[in-house]
C-alpha positions as CSV (number, residue, x, y, z in Angstrom):
1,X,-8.5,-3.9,0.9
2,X,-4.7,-3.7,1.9
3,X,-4.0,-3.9,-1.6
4,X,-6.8,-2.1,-2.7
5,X,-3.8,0.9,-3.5
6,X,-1.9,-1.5,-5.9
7,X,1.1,-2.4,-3.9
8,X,1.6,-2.8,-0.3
9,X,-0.5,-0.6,2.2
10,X,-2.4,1.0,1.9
11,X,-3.0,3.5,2.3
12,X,-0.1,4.9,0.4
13,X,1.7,3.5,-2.8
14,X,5.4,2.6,-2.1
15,X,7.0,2.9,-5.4
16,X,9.0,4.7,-7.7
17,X,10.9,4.1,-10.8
18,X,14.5,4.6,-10.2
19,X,16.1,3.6,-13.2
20,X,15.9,-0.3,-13.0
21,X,15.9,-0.3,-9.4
22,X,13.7,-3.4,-7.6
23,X,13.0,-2.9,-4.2
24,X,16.3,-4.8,-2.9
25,X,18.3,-2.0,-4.2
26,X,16.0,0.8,-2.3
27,X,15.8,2.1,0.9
28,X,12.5,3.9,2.6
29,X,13.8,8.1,2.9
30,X,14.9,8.1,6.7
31,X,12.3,11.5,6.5
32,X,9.3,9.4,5.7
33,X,6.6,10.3,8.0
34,X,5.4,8.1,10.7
35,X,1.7,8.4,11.6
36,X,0.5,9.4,15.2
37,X,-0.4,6.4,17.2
38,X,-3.9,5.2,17.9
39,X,-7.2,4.7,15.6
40,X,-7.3,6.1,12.3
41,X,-10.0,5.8,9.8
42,X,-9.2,5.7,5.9
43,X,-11.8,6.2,3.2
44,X,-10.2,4.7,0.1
45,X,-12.3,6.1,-3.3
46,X,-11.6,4.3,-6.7
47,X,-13.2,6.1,-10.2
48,X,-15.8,3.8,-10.9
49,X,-16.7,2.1,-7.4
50,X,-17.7,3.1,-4.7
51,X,-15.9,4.6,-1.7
52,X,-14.8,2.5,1.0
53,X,-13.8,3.1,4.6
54,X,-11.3,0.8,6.8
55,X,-10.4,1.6,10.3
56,X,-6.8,0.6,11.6
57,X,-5.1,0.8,15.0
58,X,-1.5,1.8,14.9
59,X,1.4,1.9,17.0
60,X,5.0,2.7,15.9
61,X,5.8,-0.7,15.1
62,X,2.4,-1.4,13.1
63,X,3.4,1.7,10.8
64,X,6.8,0.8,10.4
65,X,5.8,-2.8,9.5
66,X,3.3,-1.8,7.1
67,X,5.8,1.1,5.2
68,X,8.6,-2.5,5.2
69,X,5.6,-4.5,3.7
70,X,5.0,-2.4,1.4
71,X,8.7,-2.8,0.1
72,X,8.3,-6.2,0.3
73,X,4.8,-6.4,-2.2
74,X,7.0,-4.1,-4.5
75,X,10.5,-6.3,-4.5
76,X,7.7,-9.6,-5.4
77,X,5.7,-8.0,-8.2
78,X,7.7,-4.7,-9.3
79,X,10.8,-4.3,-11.9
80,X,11.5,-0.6,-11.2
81,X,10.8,1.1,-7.8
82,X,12.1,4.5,-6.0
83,X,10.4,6.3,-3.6
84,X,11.1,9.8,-2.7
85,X,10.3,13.0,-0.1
86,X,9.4,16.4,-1.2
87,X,8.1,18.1,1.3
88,X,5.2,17.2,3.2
89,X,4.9,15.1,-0.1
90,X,5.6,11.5,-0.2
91,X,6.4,10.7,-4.2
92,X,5.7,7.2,-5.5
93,X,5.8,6.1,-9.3
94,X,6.2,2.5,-10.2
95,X,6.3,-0.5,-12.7
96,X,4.9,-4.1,-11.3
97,X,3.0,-7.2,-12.6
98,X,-0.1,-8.5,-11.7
99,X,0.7,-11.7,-10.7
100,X,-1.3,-14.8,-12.6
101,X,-3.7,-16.5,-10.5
102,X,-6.1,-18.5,-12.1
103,X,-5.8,-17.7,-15.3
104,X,-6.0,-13.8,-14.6
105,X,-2.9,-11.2,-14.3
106,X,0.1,-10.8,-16.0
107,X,-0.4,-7.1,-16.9
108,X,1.7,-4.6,-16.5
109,X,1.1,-1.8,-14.3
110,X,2.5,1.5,-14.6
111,X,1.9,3.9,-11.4
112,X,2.1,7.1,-9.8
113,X,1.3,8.4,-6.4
114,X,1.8,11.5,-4.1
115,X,1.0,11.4,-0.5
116,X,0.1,14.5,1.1
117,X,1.1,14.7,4.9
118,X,-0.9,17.1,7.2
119,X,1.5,16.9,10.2
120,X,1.2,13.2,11.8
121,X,-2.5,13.3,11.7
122,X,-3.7,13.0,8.1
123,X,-2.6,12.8,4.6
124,X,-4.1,12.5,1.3
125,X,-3.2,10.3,-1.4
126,X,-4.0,10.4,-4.9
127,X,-2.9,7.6,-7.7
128,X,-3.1,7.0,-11.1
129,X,-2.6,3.6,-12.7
130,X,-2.3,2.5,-16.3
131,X,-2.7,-1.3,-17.4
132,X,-1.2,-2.6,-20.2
133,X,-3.2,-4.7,-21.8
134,X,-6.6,-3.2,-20.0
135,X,-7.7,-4.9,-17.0
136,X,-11.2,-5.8,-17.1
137,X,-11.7,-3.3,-19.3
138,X,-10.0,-0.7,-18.2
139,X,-6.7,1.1,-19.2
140,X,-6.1,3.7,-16.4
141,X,-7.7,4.0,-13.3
142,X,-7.3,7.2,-10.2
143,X,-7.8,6.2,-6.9
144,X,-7.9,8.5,-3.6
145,X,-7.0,7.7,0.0
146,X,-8.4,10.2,2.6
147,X,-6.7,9.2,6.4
148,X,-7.1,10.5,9.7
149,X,-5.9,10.2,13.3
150,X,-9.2,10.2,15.2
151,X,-7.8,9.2,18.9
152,X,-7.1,6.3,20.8
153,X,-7.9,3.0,19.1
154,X,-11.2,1.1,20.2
155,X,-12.0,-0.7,23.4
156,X,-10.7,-4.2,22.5
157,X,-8.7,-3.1,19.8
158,X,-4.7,-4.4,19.3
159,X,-1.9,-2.3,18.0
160,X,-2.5,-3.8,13.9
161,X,-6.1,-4.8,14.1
162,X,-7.8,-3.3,10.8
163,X,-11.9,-3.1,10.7
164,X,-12.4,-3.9,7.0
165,X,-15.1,-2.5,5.3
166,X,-17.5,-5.5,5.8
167,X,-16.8,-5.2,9.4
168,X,-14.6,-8.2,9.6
169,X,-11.3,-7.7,11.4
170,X,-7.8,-8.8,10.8
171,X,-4.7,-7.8,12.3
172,X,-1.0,-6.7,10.3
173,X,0.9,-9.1,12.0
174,X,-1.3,-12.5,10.3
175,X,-0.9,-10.9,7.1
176,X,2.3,-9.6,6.9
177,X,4.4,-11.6,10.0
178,X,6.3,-14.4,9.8
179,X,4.7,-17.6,8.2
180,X,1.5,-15.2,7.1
181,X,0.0,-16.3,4.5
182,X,0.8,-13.2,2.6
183,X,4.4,-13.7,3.3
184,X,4.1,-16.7,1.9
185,X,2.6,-15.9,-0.7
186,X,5.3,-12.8,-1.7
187,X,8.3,-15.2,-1.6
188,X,6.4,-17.0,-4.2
189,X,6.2,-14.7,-6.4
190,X,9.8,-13.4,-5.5
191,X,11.2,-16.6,-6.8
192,X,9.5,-16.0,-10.0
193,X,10.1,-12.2,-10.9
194,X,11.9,-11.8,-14.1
């Protein structure tokens, strides 16, 4: 579901076209928001599907790792990337492959995003996609993010820990730290963006 947005977090998109630009040549806005510490609760609504919800324990570091992750999904996949503030308004429009696994991918998506910030409390997202050709069937697609701070994160619960929709827990730092699998898996396709 981290990737349920298209690139990186969730939660928000990370990219921009900016001329040509991949991710090694951007830098995140030094007025990006940072989200309050503690639980928040994310209900994540794609055209089509039905809405999911995902509960995720921050801390400053957690955010800041999962903003840098998302610049790290965009450098693998995406050819042109920007990222800018307006606002209360994060502003994110991007170009990326779907990587091939198993016969699958290779389209090009073609995205843009706007995060609306309420304070450090809750924001909104809203994102359209196109695909080129369709993926499975479809040629654009809008999906919604709806976040909020609720309090202090669960008894038991670790600064990264995210309660997936099927209940199952995982935590940032093994999907995004160093030897994750997903880090892994991002240098991969690093080496092979064209």
């Amino acid at each position: 579901m981290l990737m349920r947005n298209r690139v990186g977090l969730a939660m928000f998109t990370l990219v921009l076209c900016a001329g040509g630009a991949t991710a090694a040549d951007v830098q995140l806005p030094a007025n990006l928001p940072h989200r309050k510490p503690g639980l928040w609760v994310q209900q994540v609504t794609t055209q089509g599907h039905p809405s999911v919800t995902e509960k995720i324990c921050l801390d400053e570091a957690t955010d800041a790792a999962l903003y840098k992750f998302g610049l790290g999904a965009s450098n693998a996949m995406c050819s042109k990337f920007g990222i800018h503030m307006r606002g209360n308004e994060m502003v994110v429009d991007t170009v990326c492959t779907i990587p091939r696994f198993f016969g699958h991918g290779g389209n090009t998506m073609t995205g843009h995003g706007v995060t609306h910030f309420s304070g450090n409390t809750a924001y909104h997202t809203e994102q359209t996609t196109h695909y080129d050709p369709p993926l499975n069937g479809k040629t654009d697609e809008v999906t919604s993010i709806d976040a909020r701070w609720t309090g202090a994160c669960e008894a038991g619960q670790k600064p990264g820990d995210i309660v997936l929709p099927n209940g199952m827990t995982v935590n940032v730092q093994n999907v995004t730290g160093p030897g994750s699998m997903m880090k892994n898996i991002l240098q991969g396709l690093a080496g092979h963006h064209g």
